[in-house]
C-alpha positions as CSV (number, residue, x, y, z in Angstrom):
1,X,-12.1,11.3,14.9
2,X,-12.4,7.6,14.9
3,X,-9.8,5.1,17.2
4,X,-8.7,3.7,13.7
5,X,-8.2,7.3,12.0
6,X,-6.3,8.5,15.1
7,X,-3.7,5.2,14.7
8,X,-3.3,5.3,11.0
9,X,-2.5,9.4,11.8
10,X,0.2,7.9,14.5
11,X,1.8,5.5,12.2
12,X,2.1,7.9,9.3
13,X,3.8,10.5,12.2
14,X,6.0,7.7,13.2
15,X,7.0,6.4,9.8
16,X,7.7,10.2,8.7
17,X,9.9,11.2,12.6
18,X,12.0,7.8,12.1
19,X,12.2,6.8,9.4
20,X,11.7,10.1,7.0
21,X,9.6,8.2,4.9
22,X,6.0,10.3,3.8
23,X,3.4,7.0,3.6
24,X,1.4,10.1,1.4
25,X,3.9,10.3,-0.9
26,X,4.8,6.9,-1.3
27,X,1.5,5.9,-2.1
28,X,0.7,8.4,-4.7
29,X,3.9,7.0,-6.6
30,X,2.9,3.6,-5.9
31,X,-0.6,4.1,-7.8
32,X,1.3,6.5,-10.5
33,X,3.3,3.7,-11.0
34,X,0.7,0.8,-11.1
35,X,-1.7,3.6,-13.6
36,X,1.5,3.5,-15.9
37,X,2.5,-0.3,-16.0
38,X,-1.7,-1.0,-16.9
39,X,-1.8,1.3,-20.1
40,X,1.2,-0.4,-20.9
41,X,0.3,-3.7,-20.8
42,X,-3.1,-2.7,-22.3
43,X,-0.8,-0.8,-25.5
44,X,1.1,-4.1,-25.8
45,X,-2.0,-6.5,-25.4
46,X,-3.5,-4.4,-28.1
47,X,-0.4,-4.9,-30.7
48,X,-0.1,-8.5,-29.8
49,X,-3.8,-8.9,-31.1
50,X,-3.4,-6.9,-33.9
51,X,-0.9,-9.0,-35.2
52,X,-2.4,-12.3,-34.6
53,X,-5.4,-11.0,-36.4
54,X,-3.2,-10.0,-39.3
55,X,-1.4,-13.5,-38.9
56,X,-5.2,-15.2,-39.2
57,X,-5.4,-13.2,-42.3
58,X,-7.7,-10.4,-40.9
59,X,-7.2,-6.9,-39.9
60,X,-8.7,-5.7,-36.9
61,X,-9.7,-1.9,-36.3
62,X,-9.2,-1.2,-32.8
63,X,-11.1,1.7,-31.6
64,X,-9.0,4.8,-30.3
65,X,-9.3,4.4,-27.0
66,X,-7.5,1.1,-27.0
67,X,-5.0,2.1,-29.6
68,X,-3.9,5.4,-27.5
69,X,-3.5,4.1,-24.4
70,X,-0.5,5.0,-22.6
71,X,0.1,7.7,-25.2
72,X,1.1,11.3,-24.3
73,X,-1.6,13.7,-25.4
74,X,-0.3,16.0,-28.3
75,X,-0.7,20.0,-27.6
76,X,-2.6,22.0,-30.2
């Protein structure tokens, strides 16, 4: 185990004893968080050009992988 796996184990130990806080767990919900606010913006990006395209007087198809971004996935 390397000198700089060893103090990144000792910090995490630390934070967790005193201050209760699991650095893990934080930054699982910190990327969760991040993955949700990018689909998102990516859904409302999408809308905004669709309706400037339909403002210009043109209809853009976007494919489905743009338009169900952020989307829940229906069950079967």
């Amino acid at each position: 185990m390397g000198s700089a796996s060893m103090d990144r184990d000792r910090m995490k130990y630390l934070f967790r004893e005193i201050l209760g806080v699991d650095v893990d767990q934080v930054v699982k919900q910190v990327v969760a968080t991040i993955a949700v606010e990018r689909a998102k913006q990516a859904q409302e990006n999408s809308r905004d050009w669709k309706r400037y395209m339909e403002a210009e007087g043109g209809l853009i198809i976007l494919p489905s992988n743009v338009t169900q971004l952020g989307r829940k996935e229906r069950k079967p």
